[in-house]
MDAnalysis code that builds the backbone (N, CA, C; Angstrom):
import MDAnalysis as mda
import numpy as np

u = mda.Universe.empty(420, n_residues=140, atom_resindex=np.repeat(np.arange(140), 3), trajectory=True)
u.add_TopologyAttr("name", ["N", "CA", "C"] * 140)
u.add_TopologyAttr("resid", np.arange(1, 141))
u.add_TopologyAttr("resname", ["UNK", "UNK", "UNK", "UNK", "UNK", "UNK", "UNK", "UNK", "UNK", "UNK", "UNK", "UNK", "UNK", "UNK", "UNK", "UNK", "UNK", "UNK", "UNK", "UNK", "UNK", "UNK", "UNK", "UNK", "UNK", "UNK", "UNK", "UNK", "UNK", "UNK", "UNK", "UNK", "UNK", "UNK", "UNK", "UNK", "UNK", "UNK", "UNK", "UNK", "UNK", "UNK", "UNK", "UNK", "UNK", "UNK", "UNK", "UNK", "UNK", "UNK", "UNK", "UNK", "UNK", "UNK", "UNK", "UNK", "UNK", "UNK", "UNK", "UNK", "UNK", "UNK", "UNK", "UNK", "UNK", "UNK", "UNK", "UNK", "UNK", "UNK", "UNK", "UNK", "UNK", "UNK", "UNK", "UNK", "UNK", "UNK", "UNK", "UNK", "UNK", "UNK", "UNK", "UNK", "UNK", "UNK", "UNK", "UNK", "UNK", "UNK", "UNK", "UNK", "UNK", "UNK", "UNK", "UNK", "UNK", "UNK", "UNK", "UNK", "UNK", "UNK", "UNK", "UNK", "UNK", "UNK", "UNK", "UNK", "UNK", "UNK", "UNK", "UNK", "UNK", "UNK", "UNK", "UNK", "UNK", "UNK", "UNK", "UNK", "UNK", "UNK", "UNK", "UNK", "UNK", "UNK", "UNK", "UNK", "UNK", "UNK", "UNK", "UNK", "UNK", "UNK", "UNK", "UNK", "UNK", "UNK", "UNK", "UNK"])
u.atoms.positions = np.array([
    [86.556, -7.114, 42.170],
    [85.214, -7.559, 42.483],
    [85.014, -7.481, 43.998],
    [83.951, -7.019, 43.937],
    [83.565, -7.181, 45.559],
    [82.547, -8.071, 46.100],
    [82.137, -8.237, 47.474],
    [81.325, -9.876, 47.665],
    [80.396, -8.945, 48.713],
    [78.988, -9.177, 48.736],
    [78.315, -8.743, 49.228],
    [77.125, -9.978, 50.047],
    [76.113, -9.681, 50.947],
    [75.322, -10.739, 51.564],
    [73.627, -10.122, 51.149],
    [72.559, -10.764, 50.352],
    [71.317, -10.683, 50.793],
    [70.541, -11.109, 51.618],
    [69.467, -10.809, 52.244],
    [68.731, -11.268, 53.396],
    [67.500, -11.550, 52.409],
    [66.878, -12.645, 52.530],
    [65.164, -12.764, 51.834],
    [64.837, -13.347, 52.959],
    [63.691, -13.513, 53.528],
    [62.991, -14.320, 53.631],
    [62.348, -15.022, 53.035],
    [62.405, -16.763, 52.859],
    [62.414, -17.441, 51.823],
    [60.443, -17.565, 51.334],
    [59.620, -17.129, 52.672],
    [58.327, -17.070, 52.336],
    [58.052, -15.815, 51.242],
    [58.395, -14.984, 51.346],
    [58.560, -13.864, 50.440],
    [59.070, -14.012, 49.170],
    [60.397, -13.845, 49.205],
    [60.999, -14.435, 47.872],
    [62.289, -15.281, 48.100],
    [62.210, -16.312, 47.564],
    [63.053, -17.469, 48.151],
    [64.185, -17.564, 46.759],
    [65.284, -18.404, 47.008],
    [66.030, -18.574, 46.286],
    [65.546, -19.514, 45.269],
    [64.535, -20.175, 45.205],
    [63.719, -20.658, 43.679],
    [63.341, -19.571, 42.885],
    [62.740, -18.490, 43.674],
    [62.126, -17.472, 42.786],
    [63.358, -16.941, 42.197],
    [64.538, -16.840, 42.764],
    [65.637, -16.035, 42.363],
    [66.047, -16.832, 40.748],
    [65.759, -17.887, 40.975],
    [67.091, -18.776, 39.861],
    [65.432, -18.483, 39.172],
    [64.144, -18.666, 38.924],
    [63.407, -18.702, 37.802],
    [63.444, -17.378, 37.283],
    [63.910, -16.417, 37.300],
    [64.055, -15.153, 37.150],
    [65.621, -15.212, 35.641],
    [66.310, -16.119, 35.870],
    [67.251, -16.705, 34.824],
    [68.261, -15.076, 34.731],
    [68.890, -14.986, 33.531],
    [69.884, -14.148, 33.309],
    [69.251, -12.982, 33.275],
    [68.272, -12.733, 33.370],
    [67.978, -11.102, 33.189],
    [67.535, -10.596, 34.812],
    [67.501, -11.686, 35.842],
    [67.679, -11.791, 36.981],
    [66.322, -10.550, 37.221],
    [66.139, -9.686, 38.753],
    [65.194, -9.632, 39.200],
    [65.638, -7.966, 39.844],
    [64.970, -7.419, 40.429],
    [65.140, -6.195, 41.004],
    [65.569, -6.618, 42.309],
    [66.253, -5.869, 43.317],
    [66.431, -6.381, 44.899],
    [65.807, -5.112, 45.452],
    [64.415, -5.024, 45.422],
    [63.469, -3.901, 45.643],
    [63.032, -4.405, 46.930],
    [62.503, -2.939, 47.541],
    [61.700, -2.841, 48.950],
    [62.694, -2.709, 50.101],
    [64.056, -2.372, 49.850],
    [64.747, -2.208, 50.923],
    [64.543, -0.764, 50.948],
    [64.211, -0.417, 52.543],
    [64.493, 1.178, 53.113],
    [64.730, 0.771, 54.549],
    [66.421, 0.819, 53.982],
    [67.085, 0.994, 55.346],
    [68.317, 1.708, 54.420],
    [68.449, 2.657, 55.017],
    [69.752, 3.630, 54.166],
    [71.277, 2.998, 54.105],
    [71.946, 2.779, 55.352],
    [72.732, 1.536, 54.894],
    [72.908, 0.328, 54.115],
    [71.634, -0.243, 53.976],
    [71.324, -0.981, 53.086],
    [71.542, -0.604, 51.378],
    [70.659, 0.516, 51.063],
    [70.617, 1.504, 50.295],
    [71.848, 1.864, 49.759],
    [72.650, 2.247, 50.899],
    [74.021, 2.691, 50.181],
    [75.058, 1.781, 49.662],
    [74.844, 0.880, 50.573],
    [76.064, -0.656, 50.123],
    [75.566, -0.823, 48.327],
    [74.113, -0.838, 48.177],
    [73.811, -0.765, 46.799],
    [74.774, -0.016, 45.941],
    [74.422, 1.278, 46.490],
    [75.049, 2.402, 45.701],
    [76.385, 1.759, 45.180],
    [76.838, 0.838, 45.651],
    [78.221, 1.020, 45.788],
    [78.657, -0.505, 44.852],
    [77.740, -1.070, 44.270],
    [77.818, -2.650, 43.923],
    [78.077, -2.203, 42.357],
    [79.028, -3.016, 42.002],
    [79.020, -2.682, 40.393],
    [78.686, -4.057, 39.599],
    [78.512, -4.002, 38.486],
    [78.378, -5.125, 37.547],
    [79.368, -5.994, 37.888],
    [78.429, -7.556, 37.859],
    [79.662, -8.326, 38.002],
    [80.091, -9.017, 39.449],
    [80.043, -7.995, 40.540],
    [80.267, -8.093, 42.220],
    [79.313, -9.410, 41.954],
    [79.870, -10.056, 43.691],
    [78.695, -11.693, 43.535],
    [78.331, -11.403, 44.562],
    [77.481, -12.108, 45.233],
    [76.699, -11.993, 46.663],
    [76.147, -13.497, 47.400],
    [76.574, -13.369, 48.254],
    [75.440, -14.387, 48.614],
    [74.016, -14.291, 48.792],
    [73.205, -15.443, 48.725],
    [71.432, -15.481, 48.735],
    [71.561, -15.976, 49.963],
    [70.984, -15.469, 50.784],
    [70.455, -16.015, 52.441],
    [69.077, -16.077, 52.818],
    [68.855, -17.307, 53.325],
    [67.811, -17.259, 53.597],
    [67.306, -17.237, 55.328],
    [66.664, -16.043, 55.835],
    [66.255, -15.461, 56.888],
    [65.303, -16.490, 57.142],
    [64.486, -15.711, 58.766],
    [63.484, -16.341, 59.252],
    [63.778, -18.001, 59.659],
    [63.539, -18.619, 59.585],
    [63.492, -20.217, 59.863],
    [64.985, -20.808, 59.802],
    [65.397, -20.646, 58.067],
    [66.684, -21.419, 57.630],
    [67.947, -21.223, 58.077],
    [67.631, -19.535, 58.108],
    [69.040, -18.905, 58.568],
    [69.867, -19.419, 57.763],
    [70.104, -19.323, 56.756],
    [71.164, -20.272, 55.940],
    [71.795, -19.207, 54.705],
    [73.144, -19.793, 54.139],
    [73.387, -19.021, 53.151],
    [73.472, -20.086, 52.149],
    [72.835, -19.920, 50.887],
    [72.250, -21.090, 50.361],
    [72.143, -20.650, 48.377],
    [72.720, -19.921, 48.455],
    [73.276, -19.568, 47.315],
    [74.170, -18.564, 46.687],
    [74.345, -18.457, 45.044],
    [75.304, -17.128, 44.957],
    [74.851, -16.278, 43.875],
    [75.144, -15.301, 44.290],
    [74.163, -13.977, 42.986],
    [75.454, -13.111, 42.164],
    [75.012, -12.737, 41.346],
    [75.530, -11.772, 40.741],
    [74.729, -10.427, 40.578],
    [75.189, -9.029, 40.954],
    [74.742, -7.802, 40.668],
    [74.915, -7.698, 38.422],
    [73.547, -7.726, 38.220],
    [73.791, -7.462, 36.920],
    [72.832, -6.472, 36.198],
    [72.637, -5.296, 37.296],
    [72.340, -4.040, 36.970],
    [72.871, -2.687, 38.148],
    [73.528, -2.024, 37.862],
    [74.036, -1.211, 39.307],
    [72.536, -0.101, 39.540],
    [72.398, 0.401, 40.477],
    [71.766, 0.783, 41.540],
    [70.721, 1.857, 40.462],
    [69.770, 1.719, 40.971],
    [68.889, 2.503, 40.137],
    [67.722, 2.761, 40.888],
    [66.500, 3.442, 40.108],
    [65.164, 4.112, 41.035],
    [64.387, 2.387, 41.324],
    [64.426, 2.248, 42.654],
    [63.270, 0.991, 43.131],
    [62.034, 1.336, 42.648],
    [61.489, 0.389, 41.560],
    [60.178, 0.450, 40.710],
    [59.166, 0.552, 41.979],
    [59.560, -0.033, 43.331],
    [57.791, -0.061, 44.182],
    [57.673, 1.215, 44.732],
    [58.347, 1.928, 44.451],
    [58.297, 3.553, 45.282],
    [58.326, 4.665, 43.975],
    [57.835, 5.223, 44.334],
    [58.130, 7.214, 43.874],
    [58.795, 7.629, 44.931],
    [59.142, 7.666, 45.783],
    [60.016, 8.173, 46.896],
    [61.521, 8.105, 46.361],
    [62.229, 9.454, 45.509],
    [63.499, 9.304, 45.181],
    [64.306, 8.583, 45.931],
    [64.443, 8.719, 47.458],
    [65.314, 8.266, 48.318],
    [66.039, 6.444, 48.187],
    [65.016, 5.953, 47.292],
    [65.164, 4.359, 47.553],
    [65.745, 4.120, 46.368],
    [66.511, 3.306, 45.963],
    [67.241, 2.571, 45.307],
    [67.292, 1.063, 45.619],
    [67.682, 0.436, 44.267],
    [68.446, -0.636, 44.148],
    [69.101, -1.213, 43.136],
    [69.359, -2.439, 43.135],
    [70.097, -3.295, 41.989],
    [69.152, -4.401, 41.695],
    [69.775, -4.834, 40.510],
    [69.296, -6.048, 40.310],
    [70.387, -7.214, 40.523],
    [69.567, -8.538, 40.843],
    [70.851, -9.529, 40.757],
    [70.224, -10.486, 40.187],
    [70.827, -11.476, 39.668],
    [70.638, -12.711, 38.676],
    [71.327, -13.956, 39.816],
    [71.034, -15.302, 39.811],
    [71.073, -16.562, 40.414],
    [72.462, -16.890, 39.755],
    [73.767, -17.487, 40.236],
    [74.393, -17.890, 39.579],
    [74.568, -19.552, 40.142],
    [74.578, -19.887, 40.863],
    [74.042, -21.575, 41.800],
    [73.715, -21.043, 43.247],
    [73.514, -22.679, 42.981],
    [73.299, -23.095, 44.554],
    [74.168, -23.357, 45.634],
    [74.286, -23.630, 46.601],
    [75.422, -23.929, 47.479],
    [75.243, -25.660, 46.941],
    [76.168, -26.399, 47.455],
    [76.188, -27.548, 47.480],
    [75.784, -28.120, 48.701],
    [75.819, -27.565, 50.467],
    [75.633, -27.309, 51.401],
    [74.935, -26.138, 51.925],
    [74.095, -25.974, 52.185],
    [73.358, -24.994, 52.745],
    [74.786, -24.340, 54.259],
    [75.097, -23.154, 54.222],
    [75.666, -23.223, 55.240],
    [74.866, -22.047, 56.621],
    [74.865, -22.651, 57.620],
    [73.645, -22.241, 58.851],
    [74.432, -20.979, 59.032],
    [73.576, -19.912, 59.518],
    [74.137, -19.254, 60.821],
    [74.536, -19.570, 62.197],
    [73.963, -20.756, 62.389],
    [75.053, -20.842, 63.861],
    [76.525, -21.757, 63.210],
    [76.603, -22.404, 61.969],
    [77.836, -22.897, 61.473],
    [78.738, -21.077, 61.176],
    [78.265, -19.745, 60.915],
    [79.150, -18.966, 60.795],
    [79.155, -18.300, 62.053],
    [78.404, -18.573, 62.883],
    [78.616, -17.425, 64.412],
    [79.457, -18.495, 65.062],
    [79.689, -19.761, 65.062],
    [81.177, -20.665, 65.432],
    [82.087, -20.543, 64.960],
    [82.346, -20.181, 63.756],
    [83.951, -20.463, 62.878],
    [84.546, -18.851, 63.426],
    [85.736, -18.847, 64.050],
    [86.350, -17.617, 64.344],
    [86.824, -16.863, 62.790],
    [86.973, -17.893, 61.520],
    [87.195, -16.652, 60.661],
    [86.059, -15.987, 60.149],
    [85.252, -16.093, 60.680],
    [83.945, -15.259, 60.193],
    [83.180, -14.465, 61.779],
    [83.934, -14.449, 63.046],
    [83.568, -13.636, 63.726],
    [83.440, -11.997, 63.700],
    [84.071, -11.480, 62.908],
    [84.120, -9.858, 62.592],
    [83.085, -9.770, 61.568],
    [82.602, -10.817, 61.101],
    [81.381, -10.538, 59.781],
    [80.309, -9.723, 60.328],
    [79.661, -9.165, 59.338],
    [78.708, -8.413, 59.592],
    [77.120, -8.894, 59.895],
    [77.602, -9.961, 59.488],
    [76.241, -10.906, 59.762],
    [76.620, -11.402, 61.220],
    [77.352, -11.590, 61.800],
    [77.385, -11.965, 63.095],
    [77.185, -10.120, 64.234],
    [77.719, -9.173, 63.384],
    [77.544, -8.410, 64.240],
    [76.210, -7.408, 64.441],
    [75.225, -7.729, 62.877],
    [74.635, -6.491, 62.903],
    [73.627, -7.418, 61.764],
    [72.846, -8.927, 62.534],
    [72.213, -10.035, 61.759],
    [70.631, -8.963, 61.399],
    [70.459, -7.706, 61.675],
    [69.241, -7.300, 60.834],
    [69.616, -6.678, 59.533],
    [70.657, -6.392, 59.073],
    [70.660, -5.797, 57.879],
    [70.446, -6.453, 56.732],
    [69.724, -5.945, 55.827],
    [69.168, -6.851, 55.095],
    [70.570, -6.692, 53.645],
    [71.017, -6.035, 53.547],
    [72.198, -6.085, 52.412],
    [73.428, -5.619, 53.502],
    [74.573, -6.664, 53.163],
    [75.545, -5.972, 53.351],
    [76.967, -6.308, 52.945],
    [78.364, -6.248, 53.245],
    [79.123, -6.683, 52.370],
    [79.755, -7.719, 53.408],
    [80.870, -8.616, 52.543],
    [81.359, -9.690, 53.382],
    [82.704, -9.612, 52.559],
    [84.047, -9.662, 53.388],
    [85.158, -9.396, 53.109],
    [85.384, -11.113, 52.404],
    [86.692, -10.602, 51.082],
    [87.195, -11.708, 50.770],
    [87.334, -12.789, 51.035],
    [87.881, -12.742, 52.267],
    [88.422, -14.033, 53.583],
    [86.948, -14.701, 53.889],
    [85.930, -13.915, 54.248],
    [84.890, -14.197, 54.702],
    [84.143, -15.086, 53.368],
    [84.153, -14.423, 51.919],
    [83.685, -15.071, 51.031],
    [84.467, -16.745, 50.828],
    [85.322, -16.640, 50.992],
    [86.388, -17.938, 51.076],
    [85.654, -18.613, 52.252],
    [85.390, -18.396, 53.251],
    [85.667, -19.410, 54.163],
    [84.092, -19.873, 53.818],
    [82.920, -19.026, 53.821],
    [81.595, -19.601, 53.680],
    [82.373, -20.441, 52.122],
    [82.118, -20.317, 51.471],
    [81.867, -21.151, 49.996],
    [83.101, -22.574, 50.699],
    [83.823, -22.447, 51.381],
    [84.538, -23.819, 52.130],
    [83.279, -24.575, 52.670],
    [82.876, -23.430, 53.676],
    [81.663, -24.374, 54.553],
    [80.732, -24.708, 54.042],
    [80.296, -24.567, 52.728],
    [79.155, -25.348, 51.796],
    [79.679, -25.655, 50.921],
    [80.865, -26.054, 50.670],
    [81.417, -26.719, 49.625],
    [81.134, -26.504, 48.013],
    [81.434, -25.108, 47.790],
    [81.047, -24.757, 46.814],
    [81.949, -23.576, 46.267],
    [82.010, -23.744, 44.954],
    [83.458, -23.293, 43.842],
    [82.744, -21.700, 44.067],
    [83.771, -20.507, 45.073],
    [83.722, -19.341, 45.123],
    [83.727, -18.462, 44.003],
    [84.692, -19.221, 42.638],
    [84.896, -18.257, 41.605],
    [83.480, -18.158, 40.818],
])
């Protein structure tokens, strides 16, 4: 399994909208940024993710599951775009901040500290461990 990060902005679509969306979960449409795009490519059934919430909260504030792999993004005809779908699996128990992960040195090489516009990207094992520590919440 692999562990990946979403970006929403919670005015847009927030992690309520995510969990009312239930097991058949939601599209992760409107990304065109090709890196973005490709980390998709690359998510299989099953992988978890975190839900982050951008703009204001800066927070990582829940956990997803990919439970469709990468397919044509319904808001475009433009072949180029893709995505997945993901489904809500909880909440954090702790909301954990971005300035709580740009302090902790085991999460300094993250990608969210190095490259905070990408809106999908992945987060190493270690990294999935230490956030679900800092919000106190069961990683498996």
């Amino acid at each position: 399994m692999r562990y990946w990060l979403f970006k929403s902005e919670p005015s847009t679509w927030s992690w309520n909208n995510q969990v009312s969306k239930g097991e058949t979960g939601e599209e992760w449409d409107g990304v065109r940024n090709y890196q973005a795009r490709n980390f998709m490519r690359d998510m299989k059934i099953g992988d978890r993710g975190f839900f982050y919430h951008s703009q204001k909260e800066k927070s990582v504030v829940g956990i997803i599951e990919i439970c469709a792999e990468a397919h044509p993004d319904s808001t475009t005809e433009d072949t180029r775009w893709e995505c997945v779908d993901i489904k809500a699996v909880r909440p954090f128990a702790k909301a954990v901040s971005l300035d709580q992960i740009k302090t902790d040195p085991r999460l300094e090489d993250m990608v969210l500290v190095k490259n905070s516009r990408l809106s999908v990207q992945p987060v190493s094992d270690a990294e999935w461990a230490a956030i679900c520590a800092l919000g106190e919440t069961d990683p498996g």
